[in-house]
Each structure stands twice: as C-alpha cells, then as structure tokens.
N, C-alpha and C positions, 0 to 999 in steps of 0.2 A: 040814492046815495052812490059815487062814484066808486068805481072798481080798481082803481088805484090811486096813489098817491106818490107825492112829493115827502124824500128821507135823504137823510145827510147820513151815509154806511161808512161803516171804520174799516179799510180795505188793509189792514196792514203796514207796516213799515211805515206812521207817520203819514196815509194817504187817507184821506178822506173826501168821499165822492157822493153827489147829490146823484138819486138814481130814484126809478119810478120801482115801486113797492107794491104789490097787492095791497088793500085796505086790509088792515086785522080781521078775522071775527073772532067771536065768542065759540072756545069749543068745550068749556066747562063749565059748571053750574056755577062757580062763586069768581065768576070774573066778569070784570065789567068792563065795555069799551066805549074810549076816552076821543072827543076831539079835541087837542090843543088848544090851547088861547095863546099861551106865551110856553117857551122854555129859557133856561139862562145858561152862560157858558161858566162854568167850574173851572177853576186852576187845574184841577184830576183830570178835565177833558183837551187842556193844553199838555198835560205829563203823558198822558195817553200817543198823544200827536207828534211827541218829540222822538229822535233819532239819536241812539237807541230811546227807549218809550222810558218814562219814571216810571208808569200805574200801566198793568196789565190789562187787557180787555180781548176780547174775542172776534176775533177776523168777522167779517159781513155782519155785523151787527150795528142797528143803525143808535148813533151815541146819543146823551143829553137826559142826565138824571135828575136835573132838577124841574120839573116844568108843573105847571096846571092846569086841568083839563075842565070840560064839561060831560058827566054819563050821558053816551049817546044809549046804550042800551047795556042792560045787566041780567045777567044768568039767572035759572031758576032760585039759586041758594043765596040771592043777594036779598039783604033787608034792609040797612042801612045808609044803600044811598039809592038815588031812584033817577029817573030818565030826568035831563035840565038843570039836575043839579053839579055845583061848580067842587069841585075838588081838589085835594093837594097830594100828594104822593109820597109815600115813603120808597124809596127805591131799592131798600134791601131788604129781598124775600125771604124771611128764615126757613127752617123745616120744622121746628114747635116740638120736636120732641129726642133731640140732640140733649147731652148731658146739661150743655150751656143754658138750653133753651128750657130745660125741666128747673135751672138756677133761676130763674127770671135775669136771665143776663142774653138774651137776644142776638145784641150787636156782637158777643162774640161766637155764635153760632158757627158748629162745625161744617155745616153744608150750603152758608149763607152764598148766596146770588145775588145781583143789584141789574136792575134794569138800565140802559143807557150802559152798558158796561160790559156786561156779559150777555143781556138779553136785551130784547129793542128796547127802544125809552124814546125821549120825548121830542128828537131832533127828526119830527114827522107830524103830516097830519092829523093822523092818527095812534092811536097805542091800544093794545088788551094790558090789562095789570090787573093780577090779583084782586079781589074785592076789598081782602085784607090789609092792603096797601094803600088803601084811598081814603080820603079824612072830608066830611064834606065842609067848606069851608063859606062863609057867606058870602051870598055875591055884593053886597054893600063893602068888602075887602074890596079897594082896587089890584086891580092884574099885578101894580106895580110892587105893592105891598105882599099878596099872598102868595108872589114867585119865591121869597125867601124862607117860605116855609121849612124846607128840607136843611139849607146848613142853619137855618135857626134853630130848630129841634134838636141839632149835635151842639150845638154850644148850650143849650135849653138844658143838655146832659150832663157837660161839665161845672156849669154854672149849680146844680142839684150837689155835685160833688165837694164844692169850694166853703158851699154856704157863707157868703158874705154876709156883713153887717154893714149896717149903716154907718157911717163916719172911719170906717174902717180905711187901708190906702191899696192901691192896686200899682204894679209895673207891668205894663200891657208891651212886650215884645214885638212889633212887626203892627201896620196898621193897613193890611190888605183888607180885604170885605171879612173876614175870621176876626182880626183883631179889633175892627168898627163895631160888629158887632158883642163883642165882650164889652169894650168903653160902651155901649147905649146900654145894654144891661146893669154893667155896674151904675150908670149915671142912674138909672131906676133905683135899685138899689138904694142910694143915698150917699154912697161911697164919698168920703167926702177930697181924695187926693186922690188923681187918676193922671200916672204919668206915660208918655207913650214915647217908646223910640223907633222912629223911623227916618231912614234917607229919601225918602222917596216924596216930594215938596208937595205935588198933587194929593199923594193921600195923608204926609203931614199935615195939611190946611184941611181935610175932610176929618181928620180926627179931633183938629180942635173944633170944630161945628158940631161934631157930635158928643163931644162932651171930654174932652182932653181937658186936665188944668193945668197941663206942659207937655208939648212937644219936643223930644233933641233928637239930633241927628247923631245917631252912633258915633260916625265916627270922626265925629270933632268933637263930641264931648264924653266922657267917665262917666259911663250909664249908670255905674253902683255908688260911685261917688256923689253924684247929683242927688242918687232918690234918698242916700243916707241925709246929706243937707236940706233936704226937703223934708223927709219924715223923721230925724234924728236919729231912729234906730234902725230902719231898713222897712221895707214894704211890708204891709202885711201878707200880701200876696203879689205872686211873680206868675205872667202869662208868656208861655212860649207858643206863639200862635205860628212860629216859620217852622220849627221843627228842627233846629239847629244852635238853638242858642238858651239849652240846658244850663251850660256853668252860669252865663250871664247872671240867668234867673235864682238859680243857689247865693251866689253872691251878694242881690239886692234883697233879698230876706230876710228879715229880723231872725234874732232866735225864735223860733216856735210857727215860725210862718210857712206859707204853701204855695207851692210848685204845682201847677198847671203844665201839662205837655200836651197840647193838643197837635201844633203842626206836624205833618210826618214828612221825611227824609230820610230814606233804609239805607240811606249813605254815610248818615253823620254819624260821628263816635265824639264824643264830647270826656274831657277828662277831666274828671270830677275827684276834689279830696273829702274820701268817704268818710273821714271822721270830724271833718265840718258839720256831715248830714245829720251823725250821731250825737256829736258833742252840741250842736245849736237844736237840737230835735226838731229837723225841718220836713216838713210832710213833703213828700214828691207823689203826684198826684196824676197818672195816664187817664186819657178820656178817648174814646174813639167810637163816634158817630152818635146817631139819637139809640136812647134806652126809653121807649115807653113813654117818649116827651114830648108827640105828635099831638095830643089833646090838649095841652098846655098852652104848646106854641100856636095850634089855631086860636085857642081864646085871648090869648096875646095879643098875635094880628087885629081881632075881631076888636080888640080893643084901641086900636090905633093910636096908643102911645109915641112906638116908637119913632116913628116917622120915617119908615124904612127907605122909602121912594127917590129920596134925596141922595141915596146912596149909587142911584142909577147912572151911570154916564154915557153909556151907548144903547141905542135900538138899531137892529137890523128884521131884515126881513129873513125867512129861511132860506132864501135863491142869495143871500151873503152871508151864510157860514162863514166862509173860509175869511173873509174881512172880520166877521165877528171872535172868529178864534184871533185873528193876528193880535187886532188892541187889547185882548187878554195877555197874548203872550207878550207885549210890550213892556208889560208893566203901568201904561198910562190909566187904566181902565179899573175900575172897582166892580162896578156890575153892569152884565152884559145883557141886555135882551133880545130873544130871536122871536118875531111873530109871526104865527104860522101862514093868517088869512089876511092879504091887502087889505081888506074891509075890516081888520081889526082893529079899533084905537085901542090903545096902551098909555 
C-alpha cells in the first residue's frame, strides 16, 4: 500500500491546496480505514472557502464530508463492518455522553466534531473514521446513488419531524439538491400538491422532473398568493430549504400548518408577526442534520426509488477540486462528484 497520498487541505483564508498526505493508519481499536470511491462538494464546503468564510472549519485539515468508501482495514473493536465492504459515513462524531447525547438528541451534541471540517474527511485517498461513523451500505447501490447518503439522512431527520400525509400539499422554498430532495420525498409520500419556488431555471426544470406540480419564480410571482389559489387555504406545509425565507413560509401556511427551517444562514433575521404564529396555531419546526436516520436512509438507497443519480451534473477527478468547488459555487450545479482513482467509473 502506498505511503502517501493525494488530499485537497483547507489552508485558511478561503485557500485550498492539493498536497501529499501520509496515508492514515489505524491507531485505535474501533476505527476503521477507508479508501474513497467518490466524495461530493456541499454548499458548507463552498461557505467554508469564501472570504470572509460562512461555515467555520479548522486550518490543515483536509475537507469533504460527504463521501464513500471501501474498509480497507478495521481495528480490533470493529464488528460491524469488515475488509471490502462499501460504506457511507456519518461525518458528525458525537462524544455519547453529553447531556444532549444521554437525550437521544446526538446532533445536538455538546462536543460534537465532523470530519471534512474540523478533522480530515474525504477530499483524499484515504481516511480513518470512527467505526461508529460508518454504515455498511450495498455495493449493488451505485457510487452515484450512495454518495447522497449523508444530506439524505438530515433531511431523512426533518422529514420524521413534519410527518406528512398522503394527499397532503407542500411549499418547498429554494430548489438546490436540500430542496430536490424534500420534493422526491414528499413525491414518495403521496403528497398530492408540491409547489416549488425557485429562480434559478437549471434547477427550476430539475425540480419539475423530480416531482414539482408547479414551479415560479419568486420574484415574478406572489409565492403566498399563488399556493393559496392552488390549495385555497394555504399549504399544509412550508419548506425553508435556503435559510432565509421564514416569513415567506408563515405566510403560505394554512392555519394549523408547519414550518420546516432547515436552510441555515447566521445572517438572516426575518420579521415575523408573532401573533399570526399564535392566532393561526402554526407549528414552526428547526431540523439540523441526521438524528439516528443513517439506517433508514441506507435502506432507502438500497431500495432505489429515488432515483437520486439524476440529480448529478458534474464529475471531476480529485487533481480538479478547485473547478469542482467553482460550479458549486456558481450556482449552475446541483451535485458535484470528485473521484478519487482514474480507474474508477462512476
């Protein structure tokens, strides 16, 4: 096995540098090391890279938390997954015995860490990660399906919170790969009105393929206006996938209905009349990342409903990182793939 590798390092100030790595090893009993197949570029990994940064992350650490491996080898305390088999990754390490963590509430974990972030992750040939962290996933999943593992399992979260019904109507806010995936869910579901607003024409046309039964564009048409002439009383549910468009979502909500926030933006202040929220008794509803929903969303995948792969629009190789962050940060691009090995098809 080679003694170094190929890693895309978060050097600070928005610099990100391809540099040669020692390979990992294993220095504890429940950790297992991973060789890549694929990783994907995240919106968080473009916030990261901007000047000044959105999302915090840790000087020399090499980025990319969403990826999927193969166990090259595993620790004496590993039982669960074994040398060859194919993997998906939860990137946020908790510590299991935080007050949060004794809640069964994980994701809000006092000492939580995420790999690709604050620790290496998967914009490399290699990675160690927690035993704890790894889901073994079938290799009959293609690459292109079980890269989505990781933001599926945070929407997998909020989607447990919402509990939709069948025939029920959704107003899905923003239609980046976060809000595509909310509209495939619901369209599982059975939801039977799923309207979406977005400007953005590229992922406009990808959200009617995946299951929109109206597309508008904010800001030529009365987002609340529209979904009342559609559902006569207001949605039943209102998705803020960008992180900024709270009132909107109070707005299109029937009385009794519910507010999803997933998008996050520690910029936005939204001015909300709170006795709207009281007088229409509107549930408003925070989700942030996967809760315990990583078994789930493998069986999901394994089930190949969704048809996630379609959501793809770029492949790069790791030696183009930096082209692969650019058409994320364009805006043109839904989902990014980096593949570690020439010799790997995707």
């Amino acid at each position: 096995m080679k003694k170094s590798m190929l890693a895309a390092v978060f050097e600070g100030n928005g610099v990100l540098r391809l540099r040669k790595r020692p390979v990992p090893v294993i220095e504890r009993g429940r950790d297992v090391l991973l060789r890549i197949d694929v990783a994907s570029v995240c919106g968080t990994d473009v916030h990261i890279l901007s000047v000044p940064p959105g999302h915090p992350a840790n000087e020399n650490t090499i980025l990319g938390h969403e990826y999927v491996g193969t166990v090259l080898d595993a620790g004496d305390g590993v039982t669960h997954v074994k040398k060859g088999d194919r993997v998906v990754v939860n990137p946020n390490i908790t510590c299991g015995h935080c007050t949060y963590c004794r809640k069964s509430l994980p994701n809000m974990c006092e000492n939580m860490t995420t790999l690709g972030i604050f620790i290496d992750g998967g914009f490399a040939e290699y990675n160690v990660a927690p035993a704890d962290a790894v889901f073994r996933i079938s290799s009959d999943v293609p690459l292109e399906e079980a890269i989505f593992a990781e933001p599926l399992s945070c929407v997998m979260n909020a989607i447990q919170k919402l509990r939709p019904l069948a025939g029920e109507s959704a107003l899905v806010l923003g239609a980046g790969p976060i809000g595509l995936y909310f509209i495939g869910m619901f369209r599982m579901t059975g939801l039977g009105c799923i309207i979406v607003s977005e400007p953005n024409r590229k992922r406009a046309a990808m959200a009617r393929k995946f299951g929109a039964t109206e597309v508008i564009h904010p800001g030529k048409s009365g987002v609340q206006e529209l979904v009342r002439a559609r559902t006569g009383i207001g949605a039943d549910i209102a998705v803020d996938a960008v992180g900024m468009l709270m009132a909107e979502a109070v707005a299109s909500v029937r009385r009794g209905g519910r507010v999803l926030l997933f998008g996050m933006n520690s910029k936005a202040v939204a001015e909300i009349h709170q006795n709207d929220i009281t007088r229409n008794e509107i549930q408003i509803i925070g989700s942030f990342i996967a809760n315990a929903t990583f078994p789930q969303t493998v069986s999901l995948l394994e089930g190949g409903k969704l048809n996630l792969k379609r959501l793809v629009t770029h492949r790069f190789n790791l030696e183009q990182i930096h082209a692969a962050i650019d058409v994320m940060r364009s805006g043109e691009a839904i989902k990014v793939l980096v593949k570690m090995g020439s010799d790997l098809e995707i």
